[in-house]
N, C-alpha and C positions, 0 to 999 in steps of 0.2 A: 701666224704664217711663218715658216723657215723664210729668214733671210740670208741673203748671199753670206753674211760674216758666216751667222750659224752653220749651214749647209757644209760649207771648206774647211771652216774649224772641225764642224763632228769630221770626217773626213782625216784632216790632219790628224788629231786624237787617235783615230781607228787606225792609221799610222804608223804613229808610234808606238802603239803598244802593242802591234805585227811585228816589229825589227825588235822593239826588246823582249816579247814572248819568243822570240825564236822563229816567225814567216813574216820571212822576206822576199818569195816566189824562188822559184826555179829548183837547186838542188838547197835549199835554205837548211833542213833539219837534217839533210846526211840520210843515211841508207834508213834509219829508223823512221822516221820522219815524213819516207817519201810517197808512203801512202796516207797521211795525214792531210784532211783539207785544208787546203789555203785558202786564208780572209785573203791575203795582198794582192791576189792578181784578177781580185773579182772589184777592186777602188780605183776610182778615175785617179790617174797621175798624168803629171807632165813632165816627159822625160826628156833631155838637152843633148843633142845627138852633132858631133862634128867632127874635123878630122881635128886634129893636133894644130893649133897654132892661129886657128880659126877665128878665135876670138869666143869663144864659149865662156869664160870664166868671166871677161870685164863682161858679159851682157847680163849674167849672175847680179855681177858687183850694179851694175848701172840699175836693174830693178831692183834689188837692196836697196842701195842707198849709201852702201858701209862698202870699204874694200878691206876682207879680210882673209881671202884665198891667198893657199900659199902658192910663190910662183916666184919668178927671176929668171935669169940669161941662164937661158940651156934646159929649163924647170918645165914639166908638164904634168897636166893631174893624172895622177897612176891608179885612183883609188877613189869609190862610189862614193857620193857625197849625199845627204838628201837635207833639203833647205825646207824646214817649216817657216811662214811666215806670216804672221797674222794680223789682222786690218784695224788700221785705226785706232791703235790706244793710248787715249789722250788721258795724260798726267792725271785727271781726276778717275776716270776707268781704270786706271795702271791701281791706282792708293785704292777703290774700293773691293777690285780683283783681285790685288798681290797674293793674299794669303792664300786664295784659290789658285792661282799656282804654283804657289809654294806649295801646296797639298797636292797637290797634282804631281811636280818632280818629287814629291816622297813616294809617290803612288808607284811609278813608274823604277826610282833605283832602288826602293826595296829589295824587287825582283832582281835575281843576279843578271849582270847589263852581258848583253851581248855585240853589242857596240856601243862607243860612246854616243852621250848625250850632251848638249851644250845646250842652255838657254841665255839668252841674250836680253835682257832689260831697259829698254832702252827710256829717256825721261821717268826717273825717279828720281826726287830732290833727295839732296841727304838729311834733311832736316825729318823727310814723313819715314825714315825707315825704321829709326827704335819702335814705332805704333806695331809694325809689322815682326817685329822677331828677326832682323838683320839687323849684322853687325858688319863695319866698314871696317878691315884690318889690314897692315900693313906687310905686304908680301917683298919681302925685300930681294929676292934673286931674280924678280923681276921687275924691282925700281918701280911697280904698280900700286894700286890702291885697288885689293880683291872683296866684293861683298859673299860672303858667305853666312848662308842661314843659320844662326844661333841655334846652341845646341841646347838654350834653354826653351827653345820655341819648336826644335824640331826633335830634337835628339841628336844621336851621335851624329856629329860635322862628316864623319869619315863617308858616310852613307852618301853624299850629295856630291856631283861635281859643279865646281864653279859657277857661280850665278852672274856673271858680268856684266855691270851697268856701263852703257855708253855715255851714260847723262854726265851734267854738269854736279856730278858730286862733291866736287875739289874745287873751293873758290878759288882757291890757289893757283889753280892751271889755269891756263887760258883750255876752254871749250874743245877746241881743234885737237890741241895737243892730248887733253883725256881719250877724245875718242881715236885718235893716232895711235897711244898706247894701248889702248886697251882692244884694239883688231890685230894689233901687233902678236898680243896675247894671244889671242883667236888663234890666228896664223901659224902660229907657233903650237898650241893647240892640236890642231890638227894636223899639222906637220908629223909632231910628236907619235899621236897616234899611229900615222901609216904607218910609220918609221918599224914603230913596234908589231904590226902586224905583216907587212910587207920585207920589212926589211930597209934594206939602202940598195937594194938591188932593183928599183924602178920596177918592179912586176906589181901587178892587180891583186884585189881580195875581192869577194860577193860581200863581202858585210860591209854594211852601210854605216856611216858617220851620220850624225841626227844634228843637226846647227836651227833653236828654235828663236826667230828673230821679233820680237816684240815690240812694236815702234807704229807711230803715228803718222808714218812717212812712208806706209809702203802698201800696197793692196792687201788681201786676201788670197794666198797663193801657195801652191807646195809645187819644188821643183826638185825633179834629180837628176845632178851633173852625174853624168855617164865618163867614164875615160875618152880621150881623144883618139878616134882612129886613125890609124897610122900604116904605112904602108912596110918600114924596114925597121928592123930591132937596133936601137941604138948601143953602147957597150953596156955591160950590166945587165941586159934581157936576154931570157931564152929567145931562140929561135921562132919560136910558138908564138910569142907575144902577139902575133900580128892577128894569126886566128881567134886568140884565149882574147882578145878586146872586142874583137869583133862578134862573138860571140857572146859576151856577156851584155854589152848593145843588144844583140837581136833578141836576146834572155827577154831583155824590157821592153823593146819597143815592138816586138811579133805580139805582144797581149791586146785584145781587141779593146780596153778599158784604157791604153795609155796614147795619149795625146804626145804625139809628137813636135817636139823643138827643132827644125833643122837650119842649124846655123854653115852660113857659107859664106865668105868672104866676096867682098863685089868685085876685088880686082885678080878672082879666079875667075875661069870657066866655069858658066854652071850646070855644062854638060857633063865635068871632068870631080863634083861636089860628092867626096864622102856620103854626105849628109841625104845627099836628095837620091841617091843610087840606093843606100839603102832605105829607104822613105818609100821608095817606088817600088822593092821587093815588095816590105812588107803590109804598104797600103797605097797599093797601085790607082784605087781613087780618088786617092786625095785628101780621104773624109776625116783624117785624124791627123793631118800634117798639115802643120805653120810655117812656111818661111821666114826667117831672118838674113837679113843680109847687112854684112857689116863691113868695118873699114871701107863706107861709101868714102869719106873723103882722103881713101889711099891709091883713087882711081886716077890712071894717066887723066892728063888734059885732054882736053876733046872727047873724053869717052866717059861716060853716065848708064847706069843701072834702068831706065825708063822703063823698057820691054820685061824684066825681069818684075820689077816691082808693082806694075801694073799688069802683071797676071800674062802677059803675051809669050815671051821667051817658055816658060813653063807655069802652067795654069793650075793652080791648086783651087781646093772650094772654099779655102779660105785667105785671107788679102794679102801678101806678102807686107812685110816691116821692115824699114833701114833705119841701121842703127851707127851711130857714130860712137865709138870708147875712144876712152882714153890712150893716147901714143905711150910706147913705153919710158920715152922722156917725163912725159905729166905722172908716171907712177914712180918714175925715181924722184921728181920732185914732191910728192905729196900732192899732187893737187886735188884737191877736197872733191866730191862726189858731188855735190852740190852747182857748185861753179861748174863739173865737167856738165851733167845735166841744161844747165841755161847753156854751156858753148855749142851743144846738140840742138837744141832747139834755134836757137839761132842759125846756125847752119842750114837747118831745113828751111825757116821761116825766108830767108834770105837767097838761098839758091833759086837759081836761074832754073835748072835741070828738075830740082822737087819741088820746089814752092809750092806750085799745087796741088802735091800730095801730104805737106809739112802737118794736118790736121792728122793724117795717120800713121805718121813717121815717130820715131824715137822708140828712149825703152819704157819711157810712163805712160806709152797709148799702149805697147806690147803689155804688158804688165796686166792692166783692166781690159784689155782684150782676152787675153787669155782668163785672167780668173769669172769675167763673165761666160765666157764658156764652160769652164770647169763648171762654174755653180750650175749651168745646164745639162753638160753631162752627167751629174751628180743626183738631180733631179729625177734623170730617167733612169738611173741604174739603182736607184734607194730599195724601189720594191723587192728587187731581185734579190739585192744586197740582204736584205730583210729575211728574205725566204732561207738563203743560203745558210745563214748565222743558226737560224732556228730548226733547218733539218740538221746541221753540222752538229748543235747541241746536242739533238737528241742521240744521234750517231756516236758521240764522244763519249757521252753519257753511259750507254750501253757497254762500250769497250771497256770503260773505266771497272764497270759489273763485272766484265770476265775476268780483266786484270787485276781486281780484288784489292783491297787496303794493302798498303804498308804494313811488317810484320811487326810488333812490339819487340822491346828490348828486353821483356822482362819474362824470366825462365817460367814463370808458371803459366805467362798466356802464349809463351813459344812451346811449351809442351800443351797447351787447348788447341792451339792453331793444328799442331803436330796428327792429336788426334783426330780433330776434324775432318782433317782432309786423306787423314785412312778410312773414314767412313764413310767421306764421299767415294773413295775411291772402292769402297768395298757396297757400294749402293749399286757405281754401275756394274762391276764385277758381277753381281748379283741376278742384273735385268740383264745381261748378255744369259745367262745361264737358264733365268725364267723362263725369257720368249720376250722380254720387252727391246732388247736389241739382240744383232745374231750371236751365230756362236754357238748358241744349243743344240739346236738342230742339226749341228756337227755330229753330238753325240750320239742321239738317238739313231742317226745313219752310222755310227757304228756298230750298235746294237740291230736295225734291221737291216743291213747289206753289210759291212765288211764281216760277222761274226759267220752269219748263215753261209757267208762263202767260202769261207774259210773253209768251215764245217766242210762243206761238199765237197771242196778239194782234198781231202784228206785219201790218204791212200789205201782206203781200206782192199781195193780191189784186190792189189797185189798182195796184203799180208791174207787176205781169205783167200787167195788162188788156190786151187786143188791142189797144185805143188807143195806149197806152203802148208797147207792144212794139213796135208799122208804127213807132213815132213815133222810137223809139229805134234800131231798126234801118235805117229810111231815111238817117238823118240820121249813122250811122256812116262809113259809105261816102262820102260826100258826094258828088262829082259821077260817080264812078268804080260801077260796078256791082261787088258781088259775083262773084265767080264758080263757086265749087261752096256755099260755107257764109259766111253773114256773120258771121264771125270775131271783129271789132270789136262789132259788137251783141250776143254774146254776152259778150263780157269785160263792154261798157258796163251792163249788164244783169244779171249779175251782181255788178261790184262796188258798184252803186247798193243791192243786196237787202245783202249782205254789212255796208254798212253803218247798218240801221238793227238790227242785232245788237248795235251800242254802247249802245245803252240800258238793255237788259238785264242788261250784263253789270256797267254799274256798279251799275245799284240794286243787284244781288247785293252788291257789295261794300258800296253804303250800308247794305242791310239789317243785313247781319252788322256791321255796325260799330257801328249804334245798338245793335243787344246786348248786343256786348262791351261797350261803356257800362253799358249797364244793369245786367249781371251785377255788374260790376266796384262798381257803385253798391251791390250788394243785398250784393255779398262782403263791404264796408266795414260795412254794417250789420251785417250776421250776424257778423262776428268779434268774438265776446264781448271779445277783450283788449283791442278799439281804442274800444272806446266810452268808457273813460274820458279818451283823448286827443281832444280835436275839433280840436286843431292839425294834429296827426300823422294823422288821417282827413282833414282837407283838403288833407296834402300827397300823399299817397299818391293820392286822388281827382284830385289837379291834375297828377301826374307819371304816371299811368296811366291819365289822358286824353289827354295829351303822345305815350306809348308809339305808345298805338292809332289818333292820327290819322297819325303814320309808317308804321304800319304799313297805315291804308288809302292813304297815299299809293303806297305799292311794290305792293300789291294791283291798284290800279286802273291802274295802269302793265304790271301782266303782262296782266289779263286782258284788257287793249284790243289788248295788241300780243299776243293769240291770237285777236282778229277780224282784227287788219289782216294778220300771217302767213294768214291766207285769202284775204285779197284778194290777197295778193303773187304766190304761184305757184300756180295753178290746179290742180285733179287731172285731169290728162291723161287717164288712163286710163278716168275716166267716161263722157266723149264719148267717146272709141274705140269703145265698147263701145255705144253708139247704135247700131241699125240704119239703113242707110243706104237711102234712100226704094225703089231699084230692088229690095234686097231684100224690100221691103215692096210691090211689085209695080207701083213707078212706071215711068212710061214715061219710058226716059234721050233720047229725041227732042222731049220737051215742051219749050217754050219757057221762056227767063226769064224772059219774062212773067209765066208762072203759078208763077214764085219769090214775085209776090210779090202771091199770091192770098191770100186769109182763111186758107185752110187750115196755108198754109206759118208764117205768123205765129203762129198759135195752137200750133204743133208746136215751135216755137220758145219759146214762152211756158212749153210744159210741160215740156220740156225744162231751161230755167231753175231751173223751179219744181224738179225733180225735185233737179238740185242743192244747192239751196240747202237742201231740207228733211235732205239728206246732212252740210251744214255744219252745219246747227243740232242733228241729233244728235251731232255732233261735239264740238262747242260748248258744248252742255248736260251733258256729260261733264267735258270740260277747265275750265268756269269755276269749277264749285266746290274744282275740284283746286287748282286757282290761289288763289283764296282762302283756301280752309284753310290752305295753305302759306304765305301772306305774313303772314293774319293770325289764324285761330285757333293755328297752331303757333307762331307767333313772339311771339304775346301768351301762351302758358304757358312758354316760355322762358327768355323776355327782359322782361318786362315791366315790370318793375321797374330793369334792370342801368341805366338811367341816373341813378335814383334814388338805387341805392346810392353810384354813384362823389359824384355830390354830397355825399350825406350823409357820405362819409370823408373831406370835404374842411372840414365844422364845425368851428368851434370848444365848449367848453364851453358858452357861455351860448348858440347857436345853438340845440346840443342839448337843453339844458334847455327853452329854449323848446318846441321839438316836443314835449316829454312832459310839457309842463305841462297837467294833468289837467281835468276839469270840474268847476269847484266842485262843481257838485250830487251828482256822485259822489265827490267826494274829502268832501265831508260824510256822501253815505249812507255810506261805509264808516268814517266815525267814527262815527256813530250806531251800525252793527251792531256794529263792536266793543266801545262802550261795552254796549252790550244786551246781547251774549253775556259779557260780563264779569259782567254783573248775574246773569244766568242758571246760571253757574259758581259765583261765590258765592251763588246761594241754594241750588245742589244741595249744595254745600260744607256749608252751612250745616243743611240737614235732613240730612245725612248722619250730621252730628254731633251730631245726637238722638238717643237710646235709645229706640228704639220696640218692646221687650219688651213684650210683653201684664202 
């Protein structure tokens, strides 16, 4: 059966290796990222919500155990903090586990960190560390004694941040003083850190600081300290600051998965409480907010929290907690965490005002309050959890397929790569042209509607006009008459019709040519493998732009010289086959004259006409034959072959250039993979839970 440790722990784990893969909820991985699913906001948490000054960090320190937040006169947390801390590890659990988590922090800073990580060790003798691969060395610019993981047990030191033991490993020191120093460290720590990401100018960051506390003194619990909300920008903060806090709060506590902390001092209003204003936006029933109320004994005389803490003043569905820390006096003098805990407890045990509530008071009933809660809402979100991880795999999985491998370094598989992915690219080219996607069908409708209408638009009306005709026919002859047929005015008459067939025949060819552009445009797009390259998509786009204006060039050169092979040799056989006027019951005694009457013109004109509409079915036949032949056959081909010879003529770095990738996707596919890593180890991770009834 999952027990409470198990349960928080897989939990925690699933954790940390969201903040160090890169999800952290909200805008965690950046514009690339923001359609990537998140594990983080699908894990119960408890997140510590107050205003500024409230007492949020000693309620931190008080269920520790350890005071190692940084703070002082004027000091407030500016900056996400998230506290692992895990249950009950007693000095012989710590010696049979250590090296399991020292495999665990290699596990985790392999991967490049995206916030710091701290783990905290708390009871290891220094006598069982050599067993384990720690070595105890002397850090001298900080006066401490630092354990860090040997580098013949783990590898390079550089790899690992600090592993600090609070224990008694210095017989030398007195107890107190090691573990004084050594939160000091901490403190410092993480000071350090904001400093570096923040700045000195008191403003927030979303990225979270990880502090993993190991000790036999503390529940089972994961907490995260939120900034203090605050009302006005102190010197040093944007204007903003007041919204950009308050917002990063509502980041974490509007997710229906996080357990609200809301701490509120007892000698405020707790109508007037940060904490419980926003608690009531964003979980107006109650169902996921805790009260805390602290600095009970900084309340005037005569006046006590009762209504408040017994659910009256404001009624949550679960018990209100008072909590007593430490004055800031007891934090400038060291007073130990330990003794402040017994001076909390006595307090309750002893007052007049709580006594009777002193069994549910303090921060070590808060503490197993809430982590018995966590381990039940944990409980009921696993299945979900479960499902989510295993559809998200398969989803990442898939993406990873499109987004395709990393390219090699090496010139003969960056020219395999190079040509593969013109064959992909020339597969869909191919099935646009076929029928298996569109695009063809462009063409063929230029061959049945834009060619036929062309055709009929043609002006023949006006050059066979009667006008035109006497005009043409007269002037064939010139001074000489005809004698049975004006022979000349038919050829002249003809080939003037013949040639306005040229217009048609090239749009044909322009037509189909912007297409093949087009296609060729849409192929580059649709071939999933070249979108990662935009170099290698603009050379393929610029050398099978190259292909197809050769190829319209030899196009428009047949199908003009299959109008002017009409003009050249006439079809004899057509005229033969005219009836000749006498058989058509002319009188062969009639004058020349009346050769060149209305009637004889206009029998001439139809005549003309008769053949020419013989050429243009002819025409309308042969030009798209022509076309397809120069240029849809020789654009699936060839289209590419002068492409290739070039590219076998690169060098290395030529190459490399064509398949250097698109940041934006050579980032998403480090994003997925870092995601689906994350997603693997948490299915790992709950795998490795006994879920026995």
């Amino acid at each position: 059966m999952a027990t409470m440790e198990s349960l928080i722990s897989l939990v925690n784990r699933i954790q940390r290796a969201c903040t160090i893969l890169g999800d952290y909820g909200g805008d965690s991985g950046g514009a690339v990222a923001a359609s990537l699913p998140t594990l983080w906001e699908s894990l119960p948490s408890v997140a510590v919500v107050g205003g500024q000054s409230s007492g949020k960090s000693s309620v931190l320190e008080s269920i520790v155990g350890r005071d190692f937040l940084p703070r002082g006169s004027g000091k407030f947390s500016i900056y996400v903090f998230l506290y692992f801390v895990d249950f009950s590890l007693k000095s012989d659990w710590m010696l049979r586990n250590l090296k399991e988590i020292i495999e665990n922090v290699n596990v985790f800073v392999v991967s490049p960190l995206l916030s710091p990580t701290f783990f905290v060790l708390d009871s290891v003798l220094d006598r069982d560390k050599a067993a384990f691969g720690i070595a105890t060395a002397q850090d001298r610019t900080r006066n401490n004694r630092v354990c860090r993981v040997s580098s013949q047990a783990k590898g390079e030191i550089h790899r690992f941040r600090y592993v600090i033991c609070y224990a008694d490993y210095n017989v030398h020191l007195p107890v107190v003083n090691c573990i004084s120093s050594c939160a000091a460290m901490v403190r410092k720590e993480i000071q350090d850190e904001t400093d570096k990401i923040t700045g000195k100018s008191k403003q927030i960051s979303p990225v979270p600081i990880h502090l993993s506390i190991y000790s036999p003194n503390v529940v089972n619990l994961t907490l995260i300290d939120l900034p203090g909300l605050t009302k006005v920008a102190v010197e040093g903060q944007p204007e903003s600051i007041v919204k950009d806090i308050e917002n990063m709060v509502r980041l974490y506590v509007e997710k229906p998965n996080c357990i609200i902390l809301a701490i509120t001092p007892a000698n405020q209003d707790i109508a007037t409480s940060d904490a419980i204003k926003l608690a009531r936006e964003v979980d107006p029933a109650g169902e996921r907010t805790f009260g805390v109320l602290t600095k009970l004994d900084l309340m005037d005389k005569g006046t006590n929290a009762q209504d408040v803490l017994e659910g009256r003043a404001y009624p949550l569905q679960h018990p209100w907690v008072g909590i007593v820390n430490r004055s800031q006096a007891d934090i400038n003098k060291n007073v130990d965490m330990i003794a402040a805990r017994q001076r909390e407890r006595e307090f309750f045990s002893t007052s007049p005002d709580y006594g009777h509530l002193a069994g549910r008071m303090g921060s070590e009933y808060l503490a197993k309050l809430l982590s018995k809660h966590l381990e039940s809402v944990i409980k009921t979100r696993i299945p979900g959890i479960t499902s989510l991880i295993n559809r998200s795999i398969d989803d990442l999985e898939s993406e990873l397929d499109h987004l395709g491998r990393p390219v090699a370094i090496d010139a003969g598989a960056q020219l395999y790569t190079i040509l593969e992915l013109c064959r992909a690219f020339d597969r869909v080219f191919k099935e646009h042209l076929d029928g298996g996607r569109p695009g063809g069908d462009r063409i063929y409708g230029v061959f049945d509607y834009q060619l036929p209408t062309a055709l009929r638009k043609l002006p023949f009306d006006r050059h066979l006009s009667l006008q035109n005709v006497r005009k043409v026919v007269s002037e064939a002859d010139g001074y000489q008459p005809h004698l049975i047929a004006p022979e000349q005015g038919y050829r002249r008459l003809i080939d003037g019709a013949l040639n306005y067939f040229r217009g048609p025949a090239e749009a044909s060819v322009d037509a189909v040519h912007s297409i093949l552009k087009e296609i060729v445009r849409r192929s580059i797009g649709e071939t999933q493998e070249l979108k990662r390259f935009p170099t290698l998509q603009a050379e393929i786009a610029s050398a099978a732009y190259d292909a197809l204006e050769r190829f319209r060039e030899d196009s428009k050169k047949t199908t003009l010289r299959l109008v002017e092979m009409e003009s050249s040799y006439l079809t004899a056989d057509f005229f033969r086959k005219l009836p000749l006027e006498a058989e058509k019951g002319g009188d062969p005694t009639v004058s020349n004259v009346d050769r060149y009457a209305e009637g004889h013109f206009r029998r001439i004109g139809s005549n003309v006409s008769s053949y020419v509409g013989m050429v243009s079915q002819t025409l309308r036949n042969s030009i798209p034959k022509a076309v397809v032949h120069c240029q849809v056959k020789e654009a699936k081909r060839s289209l590419l072959d002068h492409f290739y010879t070039q590219v076998g003529k690169k060098e290395g770095k030529q190459l490399a250039a064509l398949v250097d990738e698109d940041p934006a996707l050579m980032e998403r596919r480090q994003k997925c993979a870092r995601r689906l890593e994350l997603y693997k180890n948490a299915r790992d991770e709950i795998d490795s839970v006994s879920w026995a009834a």
